[in-house]
Each structure stands twice: as structure tokens, then as C-alpha cells.
N, C-alpha and C positions, 0 to 999 in steps of 0.2 A: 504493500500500500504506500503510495507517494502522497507527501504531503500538500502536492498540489490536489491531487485526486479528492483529501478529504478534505480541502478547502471547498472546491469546486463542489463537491456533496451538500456544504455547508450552507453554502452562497443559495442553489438552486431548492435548498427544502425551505430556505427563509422568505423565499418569493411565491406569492400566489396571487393574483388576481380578484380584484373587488368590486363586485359591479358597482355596487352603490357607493363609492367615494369614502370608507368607513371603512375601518381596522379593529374597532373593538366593540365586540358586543357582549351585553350584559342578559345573561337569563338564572330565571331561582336565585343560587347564591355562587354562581360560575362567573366568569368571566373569560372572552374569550378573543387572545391577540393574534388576528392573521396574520398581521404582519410577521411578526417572531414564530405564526405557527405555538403559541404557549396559551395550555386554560390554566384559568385558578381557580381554588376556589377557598375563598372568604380568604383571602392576599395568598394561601401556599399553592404552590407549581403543585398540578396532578401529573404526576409520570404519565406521561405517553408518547410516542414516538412519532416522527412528522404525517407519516402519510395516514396516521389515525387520526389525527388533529386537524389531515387536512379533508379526511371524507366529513369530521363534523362543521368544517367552514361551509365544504358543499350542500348540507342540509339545512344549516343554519340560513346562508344568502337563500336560500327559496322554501324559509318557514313557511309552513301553513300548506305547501305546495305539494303533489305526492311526485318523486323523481324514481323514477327507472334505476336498475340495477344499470343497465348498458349506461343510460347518461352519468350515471356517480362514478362508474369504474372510468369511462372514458375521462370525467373531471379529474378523476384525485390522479389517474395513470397516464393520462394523456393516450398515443398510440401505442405503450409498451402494451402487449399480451399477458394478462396476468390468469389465472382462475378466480373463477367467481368467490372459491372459498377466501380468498384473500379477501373480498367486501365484506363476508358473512364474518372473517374474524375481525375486523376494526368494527363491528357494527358491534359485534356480542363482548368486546373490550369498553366501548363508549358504553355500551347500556349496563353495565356493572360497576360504570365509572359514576354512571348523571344518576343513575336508579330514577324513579318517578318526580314530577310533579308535586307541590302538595297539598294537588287536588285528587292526586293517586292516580292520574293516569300517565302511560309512558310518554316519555320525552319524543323517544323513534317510534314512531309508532309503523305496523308491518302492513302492506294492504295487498293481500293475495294474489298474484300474478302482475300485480302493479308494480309494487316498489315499496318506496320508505318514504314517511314523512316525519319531521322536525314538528314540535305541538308547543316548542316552551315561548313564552309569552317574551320576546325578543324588546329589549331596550338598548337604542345606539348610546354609545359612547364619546365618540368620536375617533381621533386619530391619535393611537400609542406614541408614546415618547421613540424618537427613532434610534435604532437599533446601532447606527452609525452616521456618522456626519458623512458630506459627498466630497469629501476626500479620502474618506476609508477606501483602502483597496484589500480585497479577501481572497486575493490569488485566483483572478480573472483578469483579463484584458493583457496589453502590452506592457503593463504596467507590476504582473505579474512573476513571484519570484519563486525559486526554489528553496532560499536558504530561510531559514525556521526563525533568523534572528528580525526577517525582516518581512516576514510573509501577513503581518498583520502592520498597515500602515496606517496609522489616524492621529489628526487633530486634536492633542489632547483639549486644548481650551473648547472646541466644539461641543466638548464630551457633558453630557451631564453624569450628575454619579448614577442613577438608577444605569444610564446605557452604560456606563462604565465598567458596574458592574455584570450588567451581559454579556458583553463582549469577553470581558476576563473570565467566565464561565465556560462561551463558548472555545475561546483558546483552550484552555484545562482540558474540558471533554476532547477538543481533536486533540491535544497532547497523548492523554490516556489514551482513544482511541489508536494513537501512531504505535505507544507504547503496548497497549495487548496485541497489537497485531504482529509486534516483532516478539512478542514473549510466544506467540501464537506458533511462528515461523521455527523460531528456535525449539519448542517442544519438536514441533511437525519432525524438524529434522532429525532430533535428538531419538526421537520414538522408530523412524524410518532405519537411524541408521541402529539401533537396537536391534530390531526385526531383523537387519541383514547378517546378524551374529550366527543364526542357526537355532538351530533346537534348544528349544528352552527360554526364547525368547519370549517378546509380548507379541510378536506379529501374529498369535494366531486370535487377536481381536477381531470377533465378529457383529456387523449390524445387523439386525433381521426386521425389516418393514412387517411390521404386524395387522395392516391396514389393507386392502387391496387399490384406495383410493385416497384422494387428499378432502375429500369433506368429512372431515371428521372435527368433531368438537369433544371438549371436555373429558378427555379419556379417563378414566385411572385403572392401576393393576391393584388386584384382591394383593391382602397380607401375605398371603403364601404363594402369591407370585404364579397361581395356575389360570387365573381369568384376565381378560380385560375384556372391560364396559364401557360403552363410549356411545356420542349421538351422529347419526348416519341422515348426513343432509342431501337429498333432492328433489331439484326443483323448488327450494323455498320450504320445501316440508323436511321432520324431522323424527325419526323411529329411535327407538333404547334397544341396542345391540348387544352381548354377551358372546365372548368369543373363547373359546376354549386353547389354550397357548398350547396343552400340552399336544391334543390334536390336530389343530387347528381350524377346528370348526367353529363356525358361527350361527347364531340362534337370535332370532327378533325376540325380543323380550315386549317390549311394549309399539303401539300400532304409532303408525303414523300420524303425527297432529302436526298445526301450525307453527305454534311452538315450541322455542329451544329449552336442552335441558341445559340447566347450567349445574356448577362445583359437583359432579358425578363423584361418591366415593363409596365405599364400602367401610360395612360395620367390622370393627377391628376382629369381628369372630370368620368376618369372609360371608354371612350369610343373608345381606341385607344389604341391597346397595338403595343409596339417599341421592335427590338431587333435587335442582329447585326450578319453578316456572313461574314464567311471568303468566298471570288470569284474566280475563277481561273485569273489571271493576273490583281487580285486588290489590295493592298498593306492593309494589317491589313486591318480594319472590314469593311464592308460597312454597314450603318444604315437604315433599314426600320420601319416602320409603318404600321400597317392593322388595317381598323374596331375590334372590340374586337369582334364579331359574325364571323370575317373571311372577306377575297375576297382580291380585288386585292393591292399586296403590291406598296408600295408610300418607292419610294428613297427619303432618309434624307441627308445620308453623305455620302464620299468618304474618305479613307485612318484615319477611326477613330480608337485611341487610348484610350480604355478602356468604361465604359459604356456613352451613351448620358443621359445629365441631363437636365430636363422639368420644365419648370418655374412654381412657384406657380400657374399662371393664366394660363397657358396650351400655351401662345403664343409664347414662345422664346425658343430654345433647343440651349443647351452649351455642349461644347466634348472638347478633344484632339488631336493633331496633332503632330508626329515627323514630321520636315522637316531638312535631312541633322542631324546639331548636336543642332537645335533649336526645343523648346519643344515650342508649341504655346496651348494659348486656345482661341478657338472661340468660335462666339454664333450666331444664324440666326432665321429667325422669321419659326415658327413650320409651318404654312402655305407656305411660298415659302421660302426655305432653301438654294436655288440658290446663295440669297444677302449671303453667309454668311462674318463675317469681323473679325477679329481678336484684340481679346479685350489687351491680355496681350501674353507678349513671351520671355522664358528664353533660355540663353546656356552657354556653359564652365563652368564655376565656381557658376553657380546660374541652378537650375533645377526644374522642377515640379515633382511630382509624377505621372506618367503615368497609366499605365497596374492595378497598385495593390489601386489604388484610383476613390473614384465615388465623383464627383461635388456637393455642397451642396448649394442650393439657399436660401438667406435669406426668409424670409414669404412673405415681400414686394416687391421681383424681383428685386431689386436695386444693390447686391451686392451678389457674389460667395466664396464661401469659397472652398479652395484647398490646399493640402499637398506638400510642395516643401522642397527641400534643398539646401544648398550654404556651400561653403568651407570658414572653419574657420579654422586656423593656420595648414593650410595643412591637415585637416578633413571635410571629409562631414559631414555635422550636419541640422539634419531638423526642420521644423519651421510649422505652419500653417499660409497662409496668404488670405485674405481678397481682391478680386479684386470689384471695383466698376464698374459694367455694362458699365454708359455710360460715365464716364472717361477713361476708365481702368487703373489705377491709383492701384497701390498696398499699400496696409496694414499689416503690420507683428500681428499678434497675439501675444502678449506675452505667450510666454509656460516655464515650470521647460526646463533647457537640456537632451530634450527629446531624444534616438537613435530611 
């Protein structure tokens, strides 16, 4: 990888086009900068990668509208050839990211053989602070260089500090980026020239494609490593698969519907796999459960945020809850999920990490670990903390000053 190449990456994901004169729109509690390609929400950067960022500009610029799969891929891909599953995966990332409305209904909404539409109640902002003054050069044009000392050239006085700070992010990332791809180069070889030793080497690593095709969503493999279960998309429709590894056979488990399953896992005993679906007038996911051979699904939760997490011992499942501007997390016994109670619950200035976080149980079922943050001198800043089951009693993990 040359440092121009991931300049030139750089320069072309930070450019997209605006019909309406406008770079930053504001919907729920997001925010959202074309220009830079960056959402926020409520001031922190949600991780997501440009061309996720950039299919949500394209729904965004024609809220209210329903657009075709062909016009979105063509938008965010231009003429490159991609598969459709590459729409279907930034579609099912954004909708784990935005979750509902909150009037509960979705953000994308799906319209069968049509397409996708955008529903959030859209308010301009106007034009982002820019990104670089116009004598920045980012290793494009004549002007363009190879050495690393000078491949980022700009006007410091033009700078404000907010751009200041972008910029000096995006140098960092292509730094790292330059930097794993030669730690990448040097394993590659290192491991090649291994294998060339003879017998007894690692070369006899093998891949094996478990899949027959690329629409595949939300996979996971059973505890004992004999099953995988995943969702098997065509045509916009989506069935619950069971695939036997050791044979390789595979079994429809559940029929064909509209919608996707989402965080697919199994219950730590192997014999109940869990996953969640968006309902028509049910606010973010609803949680089910089926035998892992199939049959009839068993409601877990109502209105869950991000995947459900299963107790070492199979008997308690832990999720999330928006309520209002309170992030809650409960837990309820996996047999009747009715009782459920709420262990611990953040808002304002103290947050969990919702959508882009899954629940970690300690071995012993005593204590949950989850990703939150709280405003420090007028910054969000996040932390890992520690809930205890049957206190719910919080514990900060000490971490470096993590972003």
C-alpha cells in the first residue's frame, strides 16, 4: 500500500455530492456531516465506515422518498459492480446503529420489491466547518507528493481547531492504516516463508467457505462448534438456516419472511438459538428463541436494544432498553422473561452503549460487563463498567483515556 494510494482513498470517501446546497443534517438525536462522511450522535462519532455513511446520505437527500436498490447501489458505488449483499449489509449496520424513531417506527423503512425509505423527521443545519482550507493538498493533483513529511500540506492560520483536529485524526488513521498494512506484509511473508520449511510447519492452514453464497447475514457457530445458523437472503426476503458442519448439510429452520434476523446466537447448552426482528408497530427489536432443529418461536423481549446476552448457565438473558432519554439494562430468567427487572439505568450526562455493544457475563453469572460513557469537562468520554446482577451496583473498570 502506497501512501499516495491511501491519500487518494482519503480525499475520494471525503467527497460526495449535495443536491441541496447543505452538509449537515440533523435527525432524532444524530447528526449527520456529508461533507467528512461523519454521524454523531448527541457530539460522539458513531463508528462506521464511508460507504455506510455514504448509502445513509443517499437516503437521507431523498427522505420521505422510496429509492430502489439499483438507484442506492448505483449512488453510494457509482459504476463499480458490487452484490447487492453489500447494500443489504450497510442497510442492516445503519439500522442497528439509528434503531427506531420515538414514535417506534423505523428510520429505513423496507417497501417490498421497491426499495428503502428514510422516515426521520430531517432538520438542515447548514454547512460543516471545513474539513481543510483550499490550500490543503491531500496527495492529489501536480501538486502531489510521495514523501510522508510533506504529503499533508495546509495553512495552519486557515485552520480552525475543530478542523485541526480532523485532519490530525485523519493523518493518525492513514499513519496506522500505512503501519498494519506493512505489519500485515511482514507477517504475510514471515508465515509464507514458515510454510516453505517442510513438515511440521503452519502451511497446512486451511479456509473452508461454509456458505454456498454471499447473502448471508448474522451467522454464529453452536458452543461445540458442530452447527452454524445464519439468515439466507433472496430477493429482499429472509429464511433461518441450520447447517450441519460436520456433514454439511443444511436445513430451513424457519420460513421465509420480510424481515431480517438480527445478533443470531445460541444458548450456551447448543440447544436454542435466539435472535431479534424488527415488527411492524414494535419499537426496535423484538427477541425470540426457537429449538436449534426449528419450530415454534418463544417471545423473549419487547422494544430490545442491541443483541440479548445469555448467562453462562443458560438461565438468565440480559439486553437493553431506551426509555425516553434513559438507557436501562435488564435481565429476566430465560424460562419466563415476563418477570423481567431492571438491574442498572443511565441518562443525561452518564450513558451506556446501546446498538454498537453486546453484554459480557462474567463465567460465574454474578456480574455484567458493558461499554458506557459520561461527560467529562464538557466531553463524552467512555469507560467500561462492571454491573453486579443482584445489586446492580456499578463498577468503573479502570481503562488508559480510551475514545
Amino acid at each position: 500500500m502506497s501512501l499516495s494510494a491511501t491519500s487518494n482513498n482519503l480525499q475520494n470517501n471525503l467527497k460526495i455530492s449535495n443536491r441541496n446546497g447543505m452538509n449537515v443534517y440533523a435527525f432524532e438525536d444524530f447528526r449527520l456531516d456529508t461533507e467528512h462522511l461523519m454521524l454523531y450522535r448527541d457530539g460522539s462519532v458513531v463508528p462506521l465506515t464511508p460507504k455506510v455513511v455514504e448509502t445513509l446520505v443517499a437516503l437521507v437527500e431523498k427522505s420521505g422518498e422510496v429509492i430502489s436498490k439499483e438507484v442506492l447501489i448505483r449512488r453510494v458505488w457509482g459504476e463499480t459492480a458490487v452484490e447487492e449483499s453489500n447494500l443489504s449489509q450497510n442497510l442492516y449496520i445503519l439500522r442497528k446503529m439509528l434503531g427506531n424513531r420515538s414514535d417506534g417506527k423505523s428510520l429505513i423503512e423496507t417497501f417490498r420489491r421497491r426499495g428503502y425509505r428514510f422516515n426521520g423527521e430531517i432538520r438542515y443545519e447548514g454547512t460543516a466547518t471545513p474539513f481543510a482550507a483550499t490550500s490543503a493538498r491531500i496527495g492529489l493533483g501536480k501538486e502531489a507528493t510521495h514523501d510522508p513529511a510533506t504529503q499533508f500540506v495546509i495553512s495552519e492560520a486557515e485552520l480552525t481547531t475543530a478542523s485541526r483536529k480532523r485532519l490530525y485524526s485523519s493523518i493518525v488513521s492513514a499513519t496506522v492504516a500505512i503501519g498494519l498494512a506493512i505489519l500485515f506484509s511482514a507477517g504475510f511473508f514471515a508465515f509464507r516463508s514458515n510454510g516453505e520449511k517442510g513438515p511440521g510447519s503452519s502451511s497446512g492452514i486451511k479456509l473452508t467457505r461454509l456458505t454456498p453464497d454471499q447473502d448471508i447475514l448474522a451467522p454464529a457457530i453452536s458452543p461445540d462448534g458442530k452447527y452454524l445458523v445464519y439468515d439466507l437472503t433472496e430477493s429482499g426476503k429472509h429464511s433461518l438456516w441450520l447447517k450441519d458442519l460436520t456433514s454439511g448439510s443444511s436445513t430451513q429452520t424457519m420460513p421465509v419472511d420480510d424481515a431480517e434476523y438480527f445478533d443470531l446466537q445460541f444458548s450456551p447448552d447448543g440447544k436454542q438459538v435466539y435472535y431479534g426482528k424488527t415488527l411492524n408497530n414494535h419499537p426496535n427489536l423484538t427477541a425470540f428463541r426457537i429449538p436449534v432443529l426449528g419450530g415454534e418461536p418463544q417471545l423473549v423481549a419487547y422494544n430490545v436494544i442491541g443483541p440479548i446476552s445469555v448467562s453462562p448457565d443458560g438461565g438468565q438473558i440480559a439486553f437493553m432498553r431506551n426509555v425516553e432519554d434513559e438507557n436501562q439494562l435488564l435481565a429476566a430468567a430465560a424460562a419466563d422473561s415476563s418477570k423481567e427487572r431492571i438491574l442498572s439505568r443511565r441518562s443525561k450526562n452518564r450513558k451506556y452503549e446501546t446498538w454498537g455493544s453486546k453484554l459480557s457475563w462474567s463465567p460465574d453469572g454474578s456480574r455484567i460487563a458493558i461499554c458506557g460513557s459520561k461527560v467529562v469537562d464538557d466531553k463524552w468520554r467512555h469507560e467500561l463498567i462492571e454491573i453486579y446482577v443482584d445489586e446492580g451496583t456499578e463498577r468503573v473498570i479502570p481503562t488508559p483515556d480510551w475514545n
